[in-house]
C-alpha positions as CSV (number, residue, x, y, z in Angstrom):
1,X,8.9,-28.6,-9.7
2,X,8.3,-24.7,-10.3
3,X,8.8,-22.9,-7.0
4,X,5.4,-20.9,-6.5
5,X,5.1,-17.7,-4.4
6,X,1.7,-16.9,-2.9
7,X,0.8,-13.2,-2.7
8,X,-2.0,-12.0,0.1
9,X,-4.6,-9.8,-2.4
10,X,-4.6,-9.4,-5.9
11,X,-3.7,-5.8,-5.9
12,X,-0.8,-3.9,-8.1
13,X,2.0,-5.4,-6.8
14,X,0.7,-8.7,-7.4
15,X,-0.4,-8.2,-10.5
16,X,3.2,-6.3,-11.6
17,X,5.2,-9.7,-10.2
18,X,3.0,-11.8,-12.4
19,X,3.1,-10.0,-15.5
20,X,6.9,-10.3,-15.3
21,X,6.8,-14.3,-14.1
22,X,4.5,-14.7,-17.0
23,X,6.8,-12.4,-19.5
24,X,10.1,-14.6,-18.6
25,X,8.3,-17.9,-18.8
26,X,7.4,-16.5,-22.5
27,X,10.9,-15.7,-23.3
28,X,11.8,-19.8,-22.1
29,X,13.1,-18.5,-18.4
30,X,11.9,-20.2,-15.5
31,X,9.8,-18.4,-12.9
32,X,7.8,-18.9,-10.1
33,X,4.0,-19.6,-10.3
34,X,2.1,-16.9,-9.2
35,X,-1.2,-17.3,-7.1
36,X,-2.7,-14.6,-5.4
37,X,-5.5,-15.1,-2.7
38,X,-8.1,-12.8,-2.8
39,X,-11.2,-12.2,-1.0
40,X,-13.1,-9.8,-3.1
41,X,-11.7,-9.5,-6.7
42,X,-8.2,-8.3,-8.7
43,X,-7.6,-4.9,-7.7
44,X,-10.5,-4.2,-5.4
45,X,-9.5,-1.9,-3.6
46,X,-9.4,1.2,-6.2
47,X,-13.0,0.3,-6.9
48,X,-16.4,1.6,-5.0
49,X,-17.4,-1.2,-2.7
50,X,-13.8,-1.9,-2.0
51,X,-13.6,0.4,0.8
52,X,-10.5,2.9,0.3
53,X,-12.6,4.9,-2.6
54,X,-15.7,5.6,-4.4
55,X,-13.6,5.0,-7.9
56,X,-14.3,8.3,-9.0
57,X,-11.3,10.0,-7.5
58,X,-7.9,10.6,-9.3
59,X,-4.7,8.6,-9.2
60,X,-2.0,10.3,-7.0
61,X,0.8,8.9,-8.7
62,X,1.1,9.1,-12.7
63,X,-0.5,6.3,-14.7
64,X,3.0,6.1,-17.0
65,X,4.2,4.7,-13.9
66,X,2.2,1.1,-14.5
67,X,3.2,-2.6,-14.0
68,X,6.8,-2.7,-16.2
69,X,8.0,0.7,-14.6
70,X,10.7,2.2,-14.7
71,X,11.3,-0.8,-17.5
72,X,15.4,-0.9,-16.3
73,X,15.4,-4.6,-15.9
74,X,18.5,-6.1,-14.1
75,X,17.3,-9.9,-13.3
76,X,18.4,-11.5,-16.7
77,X,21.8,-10.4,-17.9
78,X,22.0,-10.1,-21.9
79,X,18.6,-10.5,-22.4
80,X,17.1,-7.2,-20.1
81,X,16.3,-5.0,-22.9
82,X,14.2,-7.6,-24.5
83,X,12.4,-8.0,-21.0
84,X,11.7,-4.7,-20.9
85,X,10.6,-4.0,-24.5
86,X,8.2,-7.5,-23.7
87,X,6.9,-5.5,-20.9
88,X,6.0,-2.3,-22.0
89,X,3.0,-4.5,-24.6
90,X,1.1,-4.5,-20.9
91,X,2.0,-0.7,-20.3
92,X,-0.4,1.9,-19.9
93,X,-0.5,3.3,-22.9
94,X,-0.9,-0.3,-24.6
95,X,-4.0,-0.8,-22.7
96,X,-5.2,2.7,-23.9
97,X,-4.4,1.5,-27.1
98,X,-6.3,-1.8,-26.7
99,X,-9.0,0.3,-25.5
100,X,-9.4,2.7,-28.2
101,X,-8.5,5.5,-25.6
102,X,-4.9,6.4,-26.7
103,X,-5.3,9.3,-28.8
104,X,-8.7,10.8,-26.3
105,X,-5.9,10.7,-23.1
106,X,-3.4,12.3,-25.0
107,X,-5.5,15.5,-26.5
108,X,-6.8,15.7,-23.2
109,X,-3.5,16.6,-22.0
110,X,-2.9,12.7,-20.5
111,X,-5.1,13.3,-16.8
112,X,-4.6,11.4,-14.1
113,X,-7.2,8.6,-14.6
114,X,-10.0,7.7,-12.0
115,X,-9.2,5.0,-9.9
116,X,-11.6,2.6,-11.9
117,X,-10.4,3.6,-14.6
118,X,-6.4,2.2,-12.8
119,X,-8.9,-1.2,-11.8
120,X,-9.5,-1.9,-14.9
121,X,-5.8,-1.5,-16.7
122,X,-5.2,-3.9,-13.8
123,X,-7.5,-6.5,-14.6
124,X,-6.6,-5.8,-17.9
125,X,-2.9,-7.4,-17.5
126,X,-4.2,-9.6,-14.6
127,X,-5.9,-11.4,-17.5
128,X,-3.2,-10.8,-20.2
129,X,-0.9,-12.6,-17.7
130,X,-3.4,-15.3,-16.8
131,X,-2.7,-14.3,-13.1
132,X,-3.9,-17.5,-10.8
133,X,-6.6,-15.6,-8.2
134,X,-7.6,-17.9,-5.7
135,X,-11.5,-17.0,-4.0
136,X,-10.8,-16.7,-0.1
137,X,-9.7,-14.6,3.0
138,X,-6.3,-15.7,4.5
139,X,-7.3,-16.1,8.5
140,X,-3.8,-17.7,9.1
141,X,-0.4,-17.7,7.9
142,X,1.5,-20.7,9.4
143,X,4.5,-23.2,8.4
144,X,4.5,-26.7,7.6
145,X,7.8,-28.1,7.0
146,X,9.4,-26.0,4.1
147,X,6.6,-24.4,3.0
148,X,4.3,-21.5,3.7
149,X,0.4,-22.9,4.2
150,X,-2.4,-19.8,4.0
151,X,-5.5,-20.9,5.3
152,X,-9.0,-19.5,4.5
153,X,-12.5,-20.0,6.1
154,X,-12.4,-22.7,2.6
155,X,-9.0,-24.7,2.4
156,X,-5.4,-24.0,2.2
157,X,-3.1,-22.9,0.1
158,X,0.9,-24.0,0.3
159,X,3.4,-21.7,-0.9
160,X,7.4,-21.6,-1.1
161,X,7.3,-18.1,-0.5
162,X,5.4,-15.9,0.5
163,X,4.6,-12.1,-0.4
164,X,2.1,-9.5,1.8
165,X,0.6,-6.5,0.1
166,X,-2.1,-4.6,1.0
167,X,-3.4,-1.4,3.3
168,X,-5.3,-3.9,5.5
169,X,-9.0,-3.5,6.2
170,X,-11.0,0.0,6.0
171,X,-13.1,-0.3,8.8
172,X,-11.4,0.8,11.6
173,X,-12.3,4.0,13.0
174,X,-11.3,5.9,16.7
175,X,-15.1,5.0,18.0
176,X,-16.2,2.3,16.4
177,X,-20.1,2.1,16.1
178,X,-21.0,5.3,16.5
179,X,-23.3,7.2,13.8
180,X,-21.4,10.3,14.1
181,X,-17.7,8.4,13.7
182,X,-17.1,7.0,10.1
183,X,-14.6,4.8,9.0
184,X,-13.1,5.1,5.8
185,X,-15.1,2.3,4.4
186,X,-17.9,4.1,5.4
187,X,-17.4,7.3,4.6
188,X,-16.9,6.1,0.8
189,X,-20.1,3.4,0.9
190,X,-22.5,7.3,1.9
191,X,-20.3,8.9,-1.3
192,X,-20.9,5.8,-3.4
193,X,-24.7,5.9,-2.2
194,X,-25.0,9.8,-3.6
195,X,-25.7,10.8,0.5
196,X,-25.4,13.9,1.1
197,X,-23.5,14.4,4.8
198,X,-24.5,17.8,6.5
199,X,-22.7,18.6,9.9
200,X,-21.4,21.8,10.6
201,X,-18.3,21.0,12.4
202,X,-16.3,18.3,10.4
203,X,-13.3,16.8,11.5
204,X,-10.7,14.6,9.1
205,X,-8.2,12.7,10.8
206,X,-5.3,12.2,8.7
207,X,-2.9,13.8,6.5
208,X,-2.1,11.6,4.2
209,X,-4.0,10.7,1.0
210,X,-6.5,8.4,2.0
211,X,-7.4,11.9,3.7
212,X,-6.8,14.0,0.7
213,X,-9.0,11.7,-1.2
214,X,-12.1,12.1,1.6
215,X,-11.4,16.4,1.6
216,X,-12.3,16.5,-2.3
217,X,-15.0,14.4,-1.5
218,X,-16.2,16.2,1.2
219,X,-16.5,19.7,-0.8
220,X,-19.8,18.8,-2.6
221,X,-21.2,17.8,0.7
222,X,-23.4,20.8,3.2
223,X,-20.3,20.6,5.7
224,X,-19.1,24.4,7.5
225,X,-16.0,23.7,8.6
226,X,-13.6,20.9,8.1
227,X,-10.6,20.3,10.4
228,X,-7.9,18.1,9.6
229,X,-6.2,16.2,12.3
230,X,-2.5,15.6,12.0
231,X,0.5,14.8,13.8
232,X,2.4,17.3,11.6
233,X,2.8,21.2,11.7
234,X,1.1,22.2,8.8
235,X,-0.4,20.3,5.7
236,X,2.5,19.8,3.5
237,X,2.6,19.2,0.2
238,X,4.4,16.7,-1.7
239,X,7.3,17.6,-3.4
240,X,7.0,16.1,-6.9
241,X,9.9,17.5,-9.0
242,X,12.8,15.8,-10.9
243,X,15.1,15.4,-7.8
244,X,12.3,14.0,-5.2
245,X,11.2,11.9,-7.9
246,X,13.7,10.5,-9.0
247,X,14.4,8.7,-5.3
248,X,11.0,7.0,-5.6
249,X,11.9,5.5,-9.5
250,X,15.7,4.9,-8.5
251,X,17.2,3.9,-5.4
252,X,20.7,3.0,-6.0
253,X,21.8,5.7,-3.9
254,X,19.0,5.1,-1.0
255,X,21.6,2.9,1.1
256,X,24.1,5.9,1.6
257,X,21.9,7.7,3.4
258,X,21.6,7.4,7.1
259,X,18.6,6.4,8.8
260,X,17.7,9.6,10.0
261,X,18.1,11.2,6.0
262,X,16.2,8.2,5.0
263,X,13.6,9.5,7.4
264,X,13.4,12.6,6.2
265,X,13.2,12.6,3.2
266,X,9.7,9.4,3.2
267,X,8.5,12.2,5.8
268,X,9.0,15.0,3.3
269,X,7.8,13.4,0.0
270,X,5.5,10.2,1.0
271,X,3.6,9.9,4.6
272,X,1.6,12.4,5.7
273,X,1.7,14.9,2.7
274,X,-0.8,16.1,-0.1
275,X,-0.4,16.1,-3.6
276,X,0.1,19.8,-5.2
277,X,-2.9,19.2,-7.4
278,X,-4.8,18.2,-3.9
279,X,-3.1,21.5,-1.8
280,X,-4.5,23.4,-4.8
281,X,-8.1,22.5,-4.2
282,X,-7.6,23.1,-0.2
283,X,-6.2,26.4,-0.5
284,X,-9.6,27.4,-2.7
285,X,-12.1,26.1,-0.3
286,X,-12.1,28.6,3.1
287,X,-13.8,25.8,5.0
288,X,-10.8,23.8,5.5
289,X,-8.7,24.2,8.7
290,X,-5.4,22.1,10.1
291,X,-5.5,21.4,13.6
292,X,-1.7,19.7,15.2
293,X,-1.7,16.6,17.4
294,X,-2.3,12.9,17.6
295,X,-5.7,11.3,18.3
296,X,-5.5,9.7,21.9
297,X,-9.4,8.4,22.2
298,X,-12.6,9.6,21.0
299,X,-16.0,10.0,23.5
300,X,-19.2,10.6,22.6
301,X,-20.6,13.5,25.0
302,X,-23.6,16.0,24.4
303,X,-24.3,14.9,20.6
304,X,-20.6,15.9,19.9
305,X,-18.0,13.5,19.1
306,X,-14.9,14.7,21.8
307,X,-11.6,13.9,20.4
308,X,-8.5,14.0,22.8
309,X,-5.3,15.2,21.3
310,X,-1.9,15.0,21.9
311,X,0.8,17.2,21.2
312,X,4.7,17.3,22.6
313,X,5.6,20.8,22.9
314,X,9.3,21.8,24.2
315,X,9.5,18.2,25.5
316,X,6.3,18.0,27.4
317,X,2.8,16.6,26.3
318,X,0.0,18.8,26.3
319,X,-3.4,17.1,26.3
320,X,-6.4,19.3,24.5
321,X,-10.2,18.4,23.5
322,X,-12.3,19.2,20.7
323,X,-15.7,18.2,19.6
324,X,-17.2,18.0,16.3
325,X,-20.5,17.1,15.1
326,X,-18.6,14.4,13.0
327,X,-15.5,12.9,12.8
328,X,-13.8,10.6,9.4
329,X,-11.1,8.7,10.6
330,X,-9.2,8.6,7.7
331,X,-5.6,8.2,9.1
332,X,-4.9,5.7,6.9
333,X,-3.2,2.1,6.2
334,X,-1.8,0.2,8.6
335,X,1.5,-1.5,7.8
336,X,1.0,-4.0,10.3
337,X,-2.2,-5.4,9.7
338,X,-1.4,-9.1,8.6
339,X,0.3,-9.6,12.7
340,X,-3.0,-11.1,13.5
341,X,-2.3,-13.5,11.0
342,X,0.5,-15.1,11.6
343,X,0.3,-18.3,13.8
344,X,3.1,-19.0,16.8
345,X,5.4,-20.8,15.1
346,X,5.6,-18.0,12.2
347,X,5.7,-15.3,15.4
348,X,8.6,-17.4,16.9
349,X,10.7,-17.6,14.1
350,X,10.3,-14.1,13.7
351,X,11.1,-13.2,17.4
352,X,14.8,-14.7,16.9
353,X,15.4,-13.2,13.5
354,X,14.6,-9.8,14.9
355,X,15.9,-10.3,18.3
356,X,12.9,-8.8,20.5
357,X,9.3,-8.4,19.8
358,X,7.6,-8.0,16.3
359,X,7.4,-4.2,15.8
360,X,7.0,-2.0,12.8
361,X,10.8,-0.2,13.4
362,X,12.7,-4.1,13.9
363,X,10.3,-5.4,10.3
364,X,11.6,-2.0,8.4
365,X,15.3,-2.3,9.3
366,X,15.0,-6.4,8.7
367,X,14.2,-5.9,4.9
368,X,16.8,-7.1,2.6
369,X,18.1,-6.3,-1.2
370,X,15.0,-8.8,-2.3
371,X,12.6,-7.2,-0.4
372,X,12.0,-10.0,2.2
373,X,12.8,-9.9,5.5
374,X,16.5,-10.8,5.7
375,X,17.5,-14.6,7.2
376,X,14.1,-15.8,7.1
377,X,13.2,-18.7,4.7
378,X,11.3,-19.6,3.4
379,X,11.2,-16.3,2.1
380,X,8.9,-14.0,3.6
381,X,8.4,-10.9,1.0
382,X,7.3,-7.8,2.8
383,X,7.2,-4.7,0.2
384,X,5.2,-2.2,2.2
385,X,7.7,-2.0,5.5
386,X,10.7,-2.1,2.5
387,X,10.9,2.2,2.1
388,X,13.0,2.7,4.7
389,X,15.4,0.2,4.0
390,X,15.6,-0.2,0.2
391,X,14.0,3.0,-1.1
392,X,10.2,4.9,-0.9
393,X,8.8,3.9,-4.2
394,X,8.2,-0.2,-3.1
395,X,5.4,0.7,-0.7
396,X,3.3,2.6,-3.1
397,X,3.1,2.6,-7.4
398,X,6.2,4.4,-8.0
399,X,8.5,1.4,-9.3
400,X,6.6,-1.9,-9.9
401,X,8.6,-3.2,-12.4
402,X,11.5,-2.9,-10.2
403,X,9.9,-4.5,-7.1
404,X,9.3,-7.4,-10.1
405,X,13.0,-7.8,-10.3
406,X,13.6,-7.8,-6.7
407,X,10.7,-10.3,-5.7
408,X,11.6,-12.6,-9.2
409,X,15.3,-12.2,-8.8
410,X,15.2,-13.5,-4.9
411,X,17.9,-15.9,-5.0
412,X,16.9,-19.7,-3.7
413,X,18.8,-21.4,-1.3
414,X,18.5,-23.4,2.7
415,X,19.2,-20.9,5.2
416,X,18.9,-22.4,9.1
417,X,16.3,-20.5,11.8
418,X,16.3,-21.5,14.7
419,X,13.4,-21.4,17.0
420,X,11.4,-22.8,20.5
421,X,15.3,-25.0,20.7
422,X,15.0,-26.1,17.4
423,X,17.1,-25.8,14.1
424,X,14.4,-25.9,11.3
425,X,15.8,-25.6,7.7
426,X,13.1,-23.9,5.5
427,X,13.5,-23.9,1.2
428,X,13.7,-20.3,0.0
429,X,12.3,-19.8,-3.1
C-alpha cells in the first residue's frame, strides 16, 4: 500500500510536495499520497478573510521562485532533468501563460504580484495536481500504533507521516479584547472592510513583514505618528543580492557554518528585517518612527493603551512605558503553534528524542537532512523550525522545490523510540 503523508493546511509547501508526488507518479515512480487538512480553503492565508492580509499587498519574495524552484532535482538519479523540465509546466510563468497574463507581466517589467493574485497560481497547481484537501481543523495530533491519527471536530485522519506548515492563528494580540489593541486578523478584516482607522499615536509591534505589510497599509489611513516596536536596533533591511540570496536557494554549504554564523546571517537576511522596496516607502513617509525593546504586557490606563518594554543595556534590563492611542500587534508567526496539539503520547516521545522539554532551540537543532525531526518515526516533518539547521529558505518560499525533494526523498525505514518504559517501533514513511 502507497505510504501517505498528511500535511496540517493546504498552504505552499503543501501544495509544492504534491505537485512533485503527483509529477513522479506521472513519470511511473512511486510516491506518497498527499492529503492536506484544511480548515478554510487551499492557500487561505494570502487571501482577505484569511487573516495575515487583505490580498491586495505585494509578494515579498519573487514569484519565479514558485512550486518547482530552484528546479535542481536530486531525488531520482538519471531521470532529474526530466523531473525538473515536468515541473516547470506548473511554474509561474506557465500559469501566466494559461492565464493569458504572460506577455501583460512581462511589459510591465514582471511586478511582484498581489498576494491573491500568488492564491490563485496556488490553487491553480493545487488542482493541476489533484491535491486531496480534506474539510476540517486538526484539534489533536496523536499516535496509534504506526501511524499518525489527526483528529478534527469531524473524524480522523491516519497518516504514515506527518508534515506541519503554517504561521498558526492571527488572532493573538498583547491585550486581547480591547478596542484599541488589534490583532493582525483584525487589523486586515478593518482594511478589507475599507475602515478608515484615525488615532494619532500608532504603535506597530513587529519588525518583520507581517509588520511591513500593516506599515504600507497603514499610510492611507488618518494616523500622526506610527512607532514600530522591535527587539532590534534599527529597522534593517533585507539584504537581497546575489550572495544573500544565493543561501536561501542553495544550502549545500549551510552545515559548515557554526551555529552562531548560522544565526547571523537568518538574523541579517530573514527575521525581523524589511524588504528594500518596503524601507523605501518608510523612509518617504515622516510619520514613521522605531522604538528598541521587547513587549513585556500591555494595560489599558486613561484611554491609552500602556505598553511595557524591555531592553538589556550593558547587561542590565531597563524597564520603560509608552502609551499610544492604538497598538497592532503584528509581531508575527509563531513557530510553535501546533504544541497545543500534540497529545501526551506524541509529547513523550518527543521528550526522549530531545532529551528535556519541548522548546523551539531543542525542535531547530533536532531537524535532520529530510527535514523531520531526526530519530522520530513515524516521521514527523517540521519545515518551519528547519532554517537553522538545514538552510533559511525551507521556512519561507525561497526553495519549494527543494523542500519537495527533501520531504519526497525521506528514506522509509523502523527506527525504535522509546517512551513512558516502553520500546514502540513506529513505520517511517
Amino acid at each position: 500500500m502507497t505510504a501517505r503523508l498528511a500535511i496540517l493546511g493546504a498552504g505552499a509547501k503543501a501544495v509544492a510536495v504534491a505537485a512533485k508526488a503527483a509529477t513522479l507518479r506521472d513519470m511511473g515512480v512511486a510516491a506518497p499520497d498527499i492529503v492536506a487538512v484544511e480548515r478554510t480553503a487551499v492557500a487561505a492565508n494570502w487571501r482577505a478573510g484569511g487573516g495575515w492580509t487583505d490580498g491586495q499587498h505585494r509578494l515579498g519574495t519573487s514569484p519565479e521562485k514558485d512550486v518547482g524552484f530552484p528546479y535542481r532535482s536530486t531525488i531520482l538519479p538519471g531521470r532529474n532533468g526530466e523531473l525538473d523540465r515536468r515541473m516547470m509546466r506548473l511554474s509561474w510563468q506557465s500559469y501566466l501563460v494559461a492565464t493569458g497574463r504572460f506577455a501583460e507581466w512581462v511589459d510591465r517589467g514582471k511586478p511582484a504580484p498581489t498576494h491573491e493574485t500568488w492564491a490563485s497560481y496556488l490553487r491553480w497547481v493545487a488542482d493541476a495536481a489533484a491535491l486531496n484537501v480534506v474539510d476540517g481543523e486538526v484539534i489533536r495530533l496523536s499516535l496509534e500504533d504506526r501511524s499518525w491519527v489527526l483528529h478534527t471536530h469531524t473524524g480522523t485522519v491516519e497518516a504514515d507521516a506527518v508534515m506541519i506548515t503554517g504561521p498558526g492563528q492571527p488572532g493573538r494580540s498583547v491585550l486581547p479584547g480591547h478596542p484599541q489593541v488589534l490583532s493582525i486578523a483584525q487589523f486586515w478584516q478593518v482594511s478589507t472592510m475599507n475602515q478608515r482607522l484615525d488615532a494619532e499615536r500608532v504603535a506597530v509591534i513587529g519588525g518583520g513583514e507581517t509588520a511591513a505589510s500593516m506599515l504600507n497599509e497603514l499610510f492611507r489611513h488618518r494616523v500622526s505618528t506610527i512607532t514600530v516596536i522591535s527587539p532590534q536596533a534599527t529597522l534593517f533591511t533585507r539584504g537581497e543580492s546575489y550572495f544573500e540570496n544565493r543561501m536561501f536557494s542553495d544550502p549545500t554549504d549551510w552545515t559548515g557554518l557554526t551555529l552562531a554564523e548560522r544565526r547571523d546571517v537568518m538574523a541579517r537576511t530573514d527575521r525581523g528585517v524589511f524588504s528594500a522596496r518596503v524601507q523605501d516607502s518608510l523612509l518617504a513617509d515622516d510619520r514613521i518612527r522605531h522604538l528598541r525593546g521587547r513587549v513585556a504586557h500591555g494595560v489599558a490606563a486613561d484611554d491609552r493603551i500602556r505598553i511595557t518594554l524591555h531592553t538589556d543595556r550593558h547587561g542590565e534590563r531597563l524597564e520603560t512605558v509608552h502609551g499610544f492611542d492604538l497598538v497592532i500587534d503584528g509581531s508575527g508567526a509563531d513557530s510553535l503553534w501546533f504544541l497545543p496539539l500534540l497529545g501526551p503520547d506524541v509529547m513523550d516521545l518527543l521528550e526522549v528524542r530531545l532529551n528535556g522539554p519541548v522548546t523551539g532551540d531543542r525542535l531547530q537543532q533536532a531537524i535532520g537532512h529530510d527535514l523531520s525531526l531526526a530519530g522520530v518515526a513515524p516521521k514527523l516533518f517540521l519545515p518551519n523550525l528547519s532554517g537553522l539547521n538545514q538552510g533559511p529558505g525551507f521556512p519561507n518560499l525561497s526553495c519549494l522545490g527543494l523542500l519537495s525533494d527533501r520531504i519526497l526523498g525521506a528514506r522509509p525505514g523502523a527506527q525504535s523510540n522509546r517512551t513512558n518504559g516502553r520500546n514502540v517501533e513506529y513505520q517511517s514513511i
